[in-house]
C-alpha positions as CSV (number, residue, x, y, z in Angstrom):
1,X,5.2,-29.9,-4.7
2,X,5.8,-32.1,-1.8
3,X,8.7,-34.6,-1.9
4,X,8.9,-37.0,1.6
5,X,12.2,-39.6,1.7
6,X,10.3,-42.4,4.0
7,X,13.7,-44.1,5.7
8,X,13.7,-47.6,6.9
9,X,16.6,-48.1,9.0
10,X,16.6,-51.7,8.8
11,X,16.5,-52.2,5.7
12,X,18.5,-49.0,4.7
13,X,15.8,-48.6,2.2
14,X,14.3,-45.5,1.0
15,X,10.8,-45.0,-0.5
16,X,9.7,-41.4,-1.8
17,X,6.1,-39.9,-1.6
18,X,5.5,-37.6,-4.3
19,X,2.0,-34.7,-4.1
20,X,1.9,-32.3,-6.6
21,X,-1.8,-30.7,-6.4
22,X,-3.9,-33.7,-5.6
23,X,-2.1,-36.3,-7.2
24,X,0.8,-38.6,-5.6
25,X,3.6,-40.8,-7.3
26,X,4.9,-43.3,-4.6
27,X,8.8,-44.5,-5.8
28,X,9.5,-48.2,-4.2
29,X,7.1,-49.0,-1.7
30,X,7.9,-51.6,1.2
31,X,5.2,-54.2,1.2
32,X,2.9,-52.5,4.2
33,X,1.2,-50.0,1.9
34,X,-1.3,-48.1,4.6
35,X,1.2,-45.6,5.3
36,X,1.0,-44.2,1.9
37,X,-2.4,-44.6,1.4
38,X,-2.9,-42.7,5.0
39,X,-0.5,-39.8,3.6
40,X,-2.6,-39.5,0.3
41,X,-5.6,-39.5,2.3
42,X,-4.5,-36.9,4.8
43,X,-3.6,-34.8,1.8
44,X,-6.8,-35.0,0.3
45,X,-4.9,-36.6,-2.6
46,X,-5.0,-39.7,-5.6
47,X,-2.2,-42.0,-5.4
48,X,-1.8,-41.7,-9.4
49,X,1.6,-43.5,-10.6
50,X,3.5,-46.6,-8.6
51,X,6.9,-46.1,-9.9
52,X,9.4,-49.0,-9.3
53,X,13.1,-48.2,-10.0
54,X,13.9,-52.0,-10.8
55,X,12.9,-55.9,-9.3
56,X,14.1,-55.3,-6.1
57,X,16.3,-58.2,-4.9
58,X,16.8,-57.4,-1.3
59,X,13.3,-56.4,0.1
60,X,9.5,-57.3,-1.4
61,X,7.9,-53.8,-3.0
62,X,4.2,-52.7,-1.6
63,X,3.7,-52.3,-5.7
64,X,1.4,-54.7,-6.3
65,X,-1.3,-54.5,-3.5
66,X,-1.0,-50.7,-4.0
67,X,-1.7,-50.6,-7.2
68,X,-4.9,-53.0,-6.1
69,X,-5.9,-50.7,-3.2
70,X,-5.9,-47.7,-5.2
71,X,-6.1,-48.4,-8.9
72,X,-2.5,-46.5,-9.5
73,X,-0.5,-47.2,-12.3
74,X,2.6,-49.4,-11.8
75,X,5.2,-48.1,-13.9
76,X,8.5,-49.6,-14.5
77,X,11.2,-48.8,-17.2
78,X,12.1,-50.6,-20.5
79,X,13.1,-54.4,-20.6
80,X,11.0,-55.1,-17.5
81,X,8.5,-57.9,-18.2
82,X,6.0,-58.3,-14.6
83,X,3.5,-61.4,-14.6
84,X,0.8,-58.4,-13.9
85,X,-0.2,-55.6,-15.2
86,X,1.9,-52.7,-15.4
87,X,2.8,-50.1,-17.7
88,X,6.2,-50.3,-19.3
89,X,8.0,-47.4,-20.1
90,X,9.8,-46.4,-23.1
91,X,13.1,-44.3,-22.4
92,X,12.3,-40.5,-22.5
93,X,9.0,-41.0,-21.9
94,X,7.2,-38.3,-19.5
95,X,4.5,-38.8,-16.9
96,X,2.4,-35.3,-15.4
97,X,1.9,-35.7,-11.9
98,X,-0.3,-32.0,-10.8
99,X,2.2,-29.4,-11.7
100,X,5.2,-31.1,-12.1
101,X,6.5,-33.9,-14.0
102,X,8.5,-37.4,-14.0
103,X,10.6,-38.9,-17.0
104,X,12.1,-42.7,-17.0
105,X,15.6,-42.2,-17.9
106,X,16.9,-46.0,-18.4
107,X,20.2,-46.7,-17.0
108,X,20.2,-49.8,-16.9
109,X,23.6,-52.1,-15.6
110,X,22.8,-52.9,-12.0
111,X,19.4,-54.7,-13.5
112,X,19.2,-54.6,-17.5
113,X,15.4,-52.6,-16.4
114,X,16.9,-50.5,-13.9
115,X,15.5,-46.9,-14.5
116,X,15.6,-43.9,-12.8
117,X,13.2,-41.5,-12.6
118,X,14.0,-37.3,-12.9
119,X,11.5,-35.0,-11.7
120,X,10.7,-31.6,-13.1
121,X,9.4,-28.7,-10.9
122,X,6.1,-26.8,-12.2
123,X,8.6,-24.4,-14.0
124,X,10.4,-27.4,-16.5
125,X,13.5,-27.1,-14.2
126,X,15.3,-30.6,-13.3
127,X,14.9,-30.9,-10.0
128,X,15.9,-34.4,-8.7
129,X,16.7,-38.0,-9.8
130,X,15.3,-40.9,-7.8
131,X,18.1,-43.3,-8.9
132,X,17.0,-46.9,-7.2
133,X,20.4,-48.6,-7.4
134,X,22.0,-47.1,-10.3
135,X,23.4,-44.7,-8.2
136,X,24.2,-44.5,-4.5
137,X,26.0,-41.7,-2.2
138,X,29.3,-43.0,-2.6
139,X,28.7,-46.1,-4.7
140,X,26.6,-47.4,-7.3
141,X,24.7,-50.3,-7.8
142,X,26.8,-53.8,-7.5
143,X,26.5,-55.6,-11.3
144,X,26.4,-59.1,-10.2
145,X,22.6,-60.2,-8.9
146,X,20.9,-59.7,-12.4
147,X,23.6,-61.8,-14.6
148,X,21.9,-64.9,-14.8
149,X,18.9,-63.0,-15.8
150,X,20.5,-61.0,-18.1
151,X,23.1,-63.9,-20.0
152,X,25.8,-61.3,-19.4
153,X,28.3,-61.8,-17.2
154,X,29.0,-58.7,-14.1
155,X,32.1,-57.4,-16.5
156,X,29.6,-56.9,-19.4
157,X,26.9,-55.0,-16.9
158,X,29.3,-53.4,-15.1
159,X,30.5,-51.7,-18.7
160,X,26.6,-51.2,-19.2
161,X,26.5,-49.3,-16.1
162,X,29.6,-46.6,-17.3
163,X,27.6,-45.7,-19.9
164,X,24.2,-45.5,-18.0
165,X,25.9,-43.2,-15.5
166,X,28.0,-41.5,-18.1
167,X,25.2,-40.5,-20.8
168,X,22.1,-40.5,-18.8
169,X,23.0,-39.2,-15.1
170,X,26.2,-37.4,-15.2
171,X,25.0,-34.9,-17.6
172,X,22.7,-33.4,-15.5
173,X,23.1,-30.2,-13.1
174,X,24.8,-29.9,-10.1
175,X,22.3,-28.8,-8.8
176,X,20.4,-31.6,-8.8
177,X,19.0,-33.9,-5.8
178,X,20.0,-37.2,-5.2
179,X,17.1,-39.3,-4.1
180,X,18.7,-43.2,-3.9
181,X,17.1,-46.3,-3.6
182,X,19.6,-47.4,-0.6
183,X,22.3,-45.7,2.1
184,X,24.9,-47.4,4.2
185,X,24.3,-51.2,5.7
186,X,22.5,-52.0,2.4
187,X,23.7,-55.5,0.6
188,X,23.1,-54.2,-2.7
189,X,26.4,-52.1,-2.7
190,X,29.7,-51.6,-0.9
191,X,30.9,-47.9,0.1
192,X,27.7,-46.3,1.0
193,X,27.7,-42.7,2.7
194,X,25.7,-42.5,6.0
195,X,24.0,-39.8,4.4
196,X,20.2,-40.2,2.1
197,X,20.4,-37.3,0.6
198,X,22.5,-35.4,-2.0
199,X,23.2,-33.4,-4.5
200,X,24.5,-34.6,-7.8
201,X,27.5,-32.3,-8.0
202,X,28.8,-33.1,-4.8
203,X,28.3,-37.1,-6.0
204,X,30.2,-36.0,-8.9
205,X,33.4,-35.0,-6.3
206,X,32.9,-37.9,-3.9
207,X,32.0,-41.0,-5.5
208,X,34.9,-42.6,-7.1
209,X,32.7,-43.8,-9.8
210,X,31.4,-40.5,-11.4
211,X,35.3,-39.5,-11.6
212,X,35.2,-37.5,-14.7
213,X,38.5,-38.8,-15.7
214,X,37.4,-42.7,-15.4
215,X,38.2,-44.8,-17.5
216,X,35.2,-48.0,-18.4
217,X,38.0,-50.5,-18.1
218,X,39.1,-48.9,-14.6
219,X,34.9,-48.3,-13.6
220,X,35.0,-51.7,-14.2
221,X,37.6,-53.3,-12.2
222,X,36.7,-50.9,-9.1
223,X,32.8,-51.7,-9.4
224,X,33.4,-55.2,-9.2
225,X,36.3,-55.3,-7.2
226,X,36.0,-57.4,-3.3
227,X,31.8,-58.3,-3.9
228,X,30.9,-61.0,-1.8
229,X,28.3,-63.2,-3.0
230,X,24.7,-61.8,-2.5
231,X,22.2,-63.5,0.2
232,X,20.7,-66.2,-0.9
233,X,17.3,-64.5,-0.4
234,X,18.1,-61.8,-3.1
235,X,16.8,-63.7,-5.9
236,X,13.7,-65.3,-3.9
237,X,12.9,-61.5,-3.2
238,X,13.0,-60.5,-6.8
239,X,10.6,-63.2,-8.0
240,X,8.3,-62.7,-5.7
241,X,9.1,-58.5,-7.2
242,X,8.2,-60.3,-10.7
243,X,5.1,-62.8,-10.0
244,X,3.4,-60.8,-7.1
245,X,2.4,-62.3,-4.0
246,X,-0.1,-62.5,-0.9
247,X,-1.7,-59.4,0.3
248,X,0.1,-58.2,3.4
249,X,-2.9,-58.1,5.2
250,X,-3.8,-62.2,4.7
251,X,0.1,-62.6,5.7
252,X,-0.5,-60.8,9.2
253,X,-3.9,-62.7,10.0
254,X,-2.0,-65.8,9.7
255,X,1.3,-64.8,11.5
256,X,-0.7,-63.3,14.2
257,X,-2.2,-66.4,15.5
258,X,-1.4,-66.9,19.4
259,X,-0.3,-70.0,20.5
260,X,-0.3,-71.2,24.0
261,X,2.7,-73.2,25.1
262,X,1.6,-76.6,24.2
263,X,0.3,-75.4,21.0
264,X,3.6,-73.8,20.3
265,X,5.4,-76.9,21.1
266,X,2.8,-79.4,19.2
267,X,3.5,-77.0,16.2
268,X,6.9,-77.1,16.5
269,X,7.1,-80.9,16.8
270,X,4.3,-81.3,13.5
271,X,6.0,-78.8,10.9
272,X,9.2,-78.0,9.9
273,X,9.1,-74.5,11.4
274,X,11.8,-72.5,12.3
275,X,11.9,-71.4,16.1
276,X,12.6,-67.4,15.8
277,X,13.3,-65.4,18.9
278,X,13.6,-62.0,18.6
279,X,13.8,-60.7,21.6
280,X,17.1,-58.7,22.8
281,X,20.1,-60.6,22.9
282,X,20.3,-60.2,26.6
283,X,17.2,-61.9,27.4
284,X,17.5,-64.8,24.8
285,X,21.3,-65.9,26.6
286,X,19.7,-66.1,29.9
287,X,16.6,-69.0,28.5
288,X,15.7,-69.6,25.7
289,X,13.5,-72.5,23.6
290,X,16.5,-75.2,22.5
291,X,16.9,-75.6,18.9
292,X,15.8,-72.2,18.6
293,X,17.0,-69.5,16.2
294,X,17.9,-65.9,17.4
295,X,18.0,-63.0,15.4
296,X,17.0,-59.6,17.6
297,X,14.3,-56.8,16.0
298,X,16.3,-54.5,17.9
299,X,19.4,-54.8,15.3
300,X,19.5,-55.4,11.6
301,X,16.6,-58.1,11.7
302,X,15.3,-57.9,8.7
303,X,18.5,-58.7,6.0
304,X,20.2,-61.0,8.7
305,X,16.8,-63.3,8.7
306,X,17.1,-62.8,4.7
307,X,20.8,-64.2,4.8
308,X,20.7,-67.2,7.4
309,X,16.7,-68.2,7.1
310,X,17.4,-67.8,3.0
311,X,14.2,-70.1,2.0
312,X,11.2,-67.4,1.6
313,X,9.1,-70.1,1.8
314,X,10.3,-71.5,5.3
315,X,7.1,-71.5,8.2
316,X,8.5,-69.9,11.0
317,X,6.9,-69.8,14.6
318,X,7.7,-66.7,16.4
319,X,8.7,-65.5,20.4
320,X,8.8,-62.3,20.7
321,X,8.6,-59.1,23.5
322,X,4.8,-58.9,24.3
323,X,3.2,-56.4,22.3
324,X,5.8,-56.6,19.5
325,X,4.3,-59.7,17.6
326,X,3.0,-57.8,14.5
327,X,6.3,-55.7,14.1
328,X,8.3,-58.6,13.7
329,X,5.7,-60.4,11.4
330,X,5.6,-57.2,9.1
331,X,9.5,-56.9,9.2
332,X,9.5,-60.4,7.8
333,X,6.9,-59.8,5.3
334,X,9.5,-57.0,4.0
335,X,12.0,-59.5,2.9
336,X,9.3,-62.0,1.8
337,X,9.4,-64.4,5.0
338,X,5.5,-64.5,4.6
339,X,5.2,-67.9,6.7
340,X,4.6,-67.0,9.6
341,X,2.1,-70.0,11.5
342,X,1.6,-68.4,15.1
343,X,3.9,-66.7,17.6
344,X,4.2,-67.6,21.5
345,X,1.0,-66.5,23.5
346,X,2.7,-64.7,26.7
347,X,6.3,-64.5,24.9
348,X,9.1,-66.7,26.4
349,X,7.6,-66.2,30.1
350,X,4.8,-68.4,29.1
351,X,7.0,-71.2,28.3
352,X,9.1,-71.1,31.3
353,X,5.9,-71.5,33.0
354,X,4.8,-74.7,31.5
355,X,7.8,-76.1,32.7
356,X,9.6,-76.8,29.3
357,X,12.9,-77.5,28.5
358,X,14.9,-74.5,28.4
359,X,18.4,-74.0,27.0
360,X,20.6,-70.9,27.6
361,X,24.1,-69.2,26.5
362,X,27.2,-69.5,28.4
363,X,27.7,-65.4,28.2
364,X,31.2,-64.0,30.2
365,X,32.5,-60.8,30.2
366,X,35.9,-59.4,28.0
367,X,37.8,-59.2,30.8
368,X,37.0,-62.9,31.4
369,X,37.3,-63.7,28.0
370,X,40.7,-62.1,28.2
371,X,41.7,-64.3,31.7
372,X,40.6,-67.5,29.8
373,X,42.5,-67.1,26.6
374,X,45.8,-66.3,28.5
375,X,45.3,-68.9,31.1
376,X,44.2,-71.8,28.6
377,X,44.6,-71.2,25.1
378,X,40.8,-72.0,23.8
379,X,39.8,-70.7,20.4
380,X,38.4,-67.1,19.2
381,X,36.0,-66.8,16.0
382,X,34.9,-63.7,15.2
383,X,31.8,-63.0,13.4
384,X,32.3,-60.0,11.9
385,X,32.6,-59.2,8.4
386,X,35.8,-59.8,7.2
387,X,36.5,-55.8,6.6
388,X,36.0,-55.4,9.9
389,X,38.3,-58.2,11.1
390,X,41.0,-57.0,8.6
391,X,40.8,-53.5,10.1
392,X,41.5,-54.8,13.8
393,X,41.3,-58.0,15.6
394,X,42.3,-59.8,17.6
395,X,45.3,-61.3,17.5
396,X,44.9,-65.3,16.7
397,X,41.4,-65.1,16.2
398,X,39.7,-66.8,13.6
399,X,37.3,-64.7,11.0
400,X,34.1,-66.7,10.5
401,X,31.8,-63.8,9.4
402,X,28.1,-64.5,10.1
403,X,26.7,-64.0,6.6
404,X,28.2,-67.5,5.7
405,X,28.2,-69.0,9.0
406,X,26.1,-72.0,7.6
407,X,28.6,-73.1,5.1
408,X,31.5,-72.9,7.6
409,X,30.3,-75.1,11.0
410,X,32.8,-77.6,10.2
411,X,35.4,-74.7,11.4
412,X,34.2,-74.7,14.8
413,X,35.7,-77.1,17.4
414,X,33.6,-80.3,18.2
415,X,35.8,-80.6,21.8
416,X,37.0,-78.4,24.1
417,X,35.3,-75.0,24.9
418,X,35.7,-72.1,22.6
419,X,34.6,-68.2,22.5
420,X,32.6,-66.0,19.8
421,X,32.3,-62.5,19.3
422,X,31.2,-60.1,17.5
423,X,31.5,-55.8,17.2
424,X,29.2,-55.6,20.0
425,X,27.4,-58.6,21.2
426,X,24.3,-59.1,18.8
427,X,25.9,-61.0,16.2
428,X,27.7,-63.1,18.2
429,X,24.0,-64.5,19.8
430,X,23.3,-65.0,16.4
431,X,26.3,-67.2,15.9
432,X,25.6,-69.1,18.9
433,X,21.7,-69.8,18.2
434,X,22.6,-71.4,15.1
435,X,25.8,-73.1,16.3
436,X,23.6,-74.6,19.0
437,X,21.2,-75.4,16.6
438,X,23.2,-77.5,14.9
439,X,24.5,-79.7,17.8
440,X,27.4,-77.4,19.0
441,X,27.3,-76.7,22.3
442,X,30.5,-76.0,23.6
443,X,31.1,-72.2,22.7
444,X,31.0,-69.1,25.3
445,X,30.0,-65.6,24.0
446,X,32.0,-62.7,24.8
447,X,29.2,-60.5,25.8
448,X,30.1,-56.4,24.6
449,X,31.9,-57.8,21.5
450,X,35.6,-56.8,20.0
451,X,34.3,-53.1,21.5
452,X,34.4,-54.5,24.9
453,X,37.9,-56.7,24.8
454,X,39.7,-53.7,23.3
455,X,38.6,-51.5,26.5
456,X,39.6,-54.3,28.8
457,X,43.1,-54.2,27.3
458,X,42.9,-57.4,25.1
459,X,45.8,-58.0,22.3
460,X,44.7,-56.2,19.2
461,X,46.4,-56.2,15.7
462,X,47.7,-52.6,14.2
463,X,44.9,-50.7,13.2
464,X,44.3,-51.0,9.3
465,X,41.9,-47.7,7.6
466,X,39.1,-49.9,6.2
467,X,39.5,-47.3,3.0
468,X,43.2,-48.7,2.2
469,X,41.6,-52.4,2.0
């Protein structure tokens, strides 16, 4: 039996590749499916079962052109209802994989389908639970992105969800691995250990929602206690998890088209395209295309595209380091931003070249930041999230966190300069690209973030545990 935890940092999403003697189960697939298929082929094996926990809201699954590439069975758990074929499972019931097997246990509460799946070593033993996001290390699955779906309001799931954990998951062995869906960064729950693995006894000492002494009314009130309302892609993502979608492979050929500068610029001018530049944030303050929108592949790309592009269907032309082009167009494709027209032949270079209007960011450093807010008073906004500003900040600053900087430009000063930052300088770029975007040009960026100004001696608030928020 081979078990392999396939990590993607950006997305803090974990898929699982499954070979027991010649035949493979893959467990949530991103949407680039070749790695799998290379694994099964370099293990002389069958991709047999596709086994998806639940619809996915924050990333599009590989389950559909992987069960096309290889004739695998997509499996989900009861109450799902896919617009292709698929085997629905009933509760209990048990799939043979080679030596071993896998049983759909449904738990549902975070989706009213959610299922996880416990595998059996060759010897009957429980062995591990791939738990999607029913259960996290440290959390559990948040119970609001499935109530419109499900007519039940994120109270009534979140009571659905006690019991789920309670009669299904808790009842297991110590013993057993944890194999979730998610780990820390993820939007799809809010206390996540750094850690991907576990065992279930430990989760049963750490996570304050397997306390044995919980109540459901108390489960309830923690589980749904500070959410923040989901990005706007989430439910984009999960009908496209439904419906199905474009092969990956016609989404690259398209998104891979190069585009000399006055191609680039003619498209700009004849679609509705979003400008992305994803270059470091370094690079884009110094020149970049104006109107353009920044968001760096070097930092959490994919879910910050997912929460300020929002619109899955929005064309999008792309800059991007040379050699770097068909990263960025899969990374997109993995939170269903299949629109890609072209990207920038020769990268940014290429358009200073032409001789084309270039804008740039007023970028200074903390100390300076720190000279010009004693010396003449401007306004601070920080971007980060608000946990993060209610842990430290500093003091006066305003807290405009990124995730809903579109609903909040009327905040920002239209005279009279003011500065942004961030925890450490990319998502303050961020803020400025779109701030810019919109007409607002009279910001400075505090390059090194709230990291930097606290070195540099700035005044900082008490120091608040984020665990006591």
């Amino acid at each position: 039996m081979k078990i392999e935890q396939i990590y993607t940092g950006c997305l803090a999403q974990g898929a699982y590749y499954i070979e027991s003697q010649g035949e493979v189960a893959i467990i949530d697939p991103l949407r680039e499916v070749g790695p799998y298929i290379a694994k099964a082929t370099a293990d002389k094996a069958k991709i047999k079962y596709i086994f998806e926990t639940h619809f996915h809201a924050d990333f599009v699954s590989g389950h559909v052109t992987l069960a096309k590439e290889t004739g695998a069975t997509i499996v989900y758990g009861p109450l799902a209802n896919p617009k292709f074929d698929a085997l629905i499972a009933t509760d209990g019931q048990v799939f043979k994989l080679g030596d071993i097997s896998i049983t759909a246990l449904h738990t549902p509460g975070h989706t009213m389908e959610s299922t996880t799946f416990l595998l059996k070593d060759e010897n009957g033993k429980d062995h591990a639970i791939f738990s999607g996001d029913t259960l996290f290390l440290g959390d559990v699955g948040r119970p609001d992105l499935a109530q419109k779906a499900a007519h039940m309001t994120q109270e009534q799931l979140a009571e659905t969800l006690f019991d789920s954990l309670r009669n299904k998951i808790m009842p297991l062995a110590d013993d057993v691995i944890v194999y979730p869906a998610h780990g820390a960064g993820s939007a799809c729950g809010k206390n996540m250990m750094k850690e991907t693995v576990d065992s279930l006894g430990n989760q049963k000492q750490m996570n304050y929602a397997l306390r044995a002494d919980m109540t459901k009314e108390e489960f309830v009130k923690e589980v749904t206690d500070g959410l923040l309302p989901p990005p706007k892609y989430f439910p984009l993502n999960v009908q496209m998890n439904k419906e199905g979608y474009e092969d990956f492979d016609t989404v690259l050929a398209r998104g891979a088209t190069p585009l000399s500068a006055n191609e680039f610029e003619a498209a700009a001018n004849e679609t509705e395209a979003v400008i992305l530049d994803v270059r470091h944030q370094t690079d884009f303050v110094k020149g970049f295309i104006p109107r353009s929108i920044f968001i760096g592949l070097d930092g959490s790309f994919a879910p910050w595209v997912g929460a300020l592009i929002a619109d899955v269907k929005q064309p999008i032309l792309l800059i991007a380091p040379e050699g770097r082009e068909e990263e960025a167009i899969t990374r997109l494709s993995r939170v269903g931003f299949d629109q890609t027209i072209g990207y920038l032949e020769g990268g940014f270079a290429s358009w200073s070249k032409a001789g084309k209007e270039v804008d740039n960011i007023y970028s200074i450093s903390a100390a300076e930041a720190i000279e010009k807010i004693k010396n003449t008073k401007e306004p601070v906004f920080d971007v980060r999230a608000q946990g993060e500003y209610l842990s430290e900040h500093l003091i006066d600053a305003e807290n405009t966190p990124l995730d809903f900087i579109n609903d909040h430009l009327s905040d920002f000063p239209s005279h009279g300069d003011f500065l942004v930052h961030c925890a450490g300088g990319y998502r303050s770029v961020i803020a400025s690209s779109i701030l810019k975007s919109r007409g607002i040009h009279n910001l400075i960026d505090v390059s090194g973030g709230f990291k930097s100004l606290k070195e540099a001696g700035a005044n900082i608030s008490d120091y608040v545990c984020p665990s006591t928020l």
